[in-house]
C-alpha positions in Angstrom: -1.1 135.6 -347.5 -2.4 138.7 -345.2 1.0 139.7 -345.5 1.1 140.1 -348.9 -2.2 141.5 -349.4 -1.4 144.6 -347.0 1.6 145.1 -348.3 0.3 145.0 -352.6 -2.6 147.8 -350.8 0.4 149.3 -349.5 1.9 149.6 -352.8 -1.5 150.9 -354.3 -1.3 153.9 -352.4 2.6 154.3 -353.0 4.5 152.8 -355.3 8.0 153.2 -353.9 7.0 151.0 -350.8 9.2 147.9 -349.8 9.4 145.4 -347.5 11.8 143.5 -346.3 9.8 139.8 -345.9 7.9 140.4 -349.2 11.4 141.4 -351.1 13.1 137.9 -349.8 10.4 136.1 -350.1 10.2 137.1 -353.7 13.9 136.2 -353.7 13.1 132.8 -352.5 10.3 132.4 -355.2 12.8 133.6 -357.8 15.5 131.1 -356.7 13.7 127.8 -356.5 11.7 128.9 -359.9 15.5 129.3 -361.3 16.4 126.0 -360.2 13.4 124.3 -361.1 13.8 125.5 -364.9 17.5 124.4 -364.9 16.6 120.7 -363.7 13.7 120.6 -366.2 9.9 119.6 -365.6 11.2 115.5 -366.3 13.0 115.8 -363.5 10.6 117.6 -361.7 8.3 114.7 -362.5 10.5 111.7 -362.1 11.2 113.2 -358.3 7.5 113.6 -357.8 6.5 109.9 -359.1 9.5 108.9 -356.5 7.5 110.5 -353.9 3.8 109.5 -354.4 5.5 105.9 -355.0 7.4 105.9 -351.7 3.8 107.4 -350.3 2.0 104.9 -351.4 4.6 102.1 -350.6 5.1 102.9 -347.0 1.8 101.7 -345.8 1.6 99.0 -348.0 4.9 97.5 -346.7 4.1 98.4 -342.7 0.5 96.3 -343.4 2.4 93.3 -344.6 5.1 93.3 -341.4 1.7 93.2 -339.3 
């Protein structure tokens, strides 16, 4: 977050600036928002219920082994 927040002051003072870890990381961001629009937000939401189920499950089934 300091990263990106000397480098955007960088850019401030000149705009041509570049940086190598703030230009992949933006190629990162740009990637997994690319692949979250092609999969769709049900997706996105059925794979996040998955997840807060299997959360939520795990403890519930380790306290009934006990």
């Amino acid at each position: 977050m300091a990263w990106q927040g000397w480098y955007e002051i960088r850019v401030f003072r000149d705009a041509d600036t570049s940086d190598p870890i703030v230009d992949n990381a933006a190629k990162a961001q740009a990637a997994v928002a690319g692949w979250l629009d092609q999969v769709g937000p049900a997706t996105v939401a059925a794979a996040v219920a998955v997840l807060l189920l299997a959360a939520t499950a795990v403890p519930v089934l380790r306290r009934q082994r006990r």
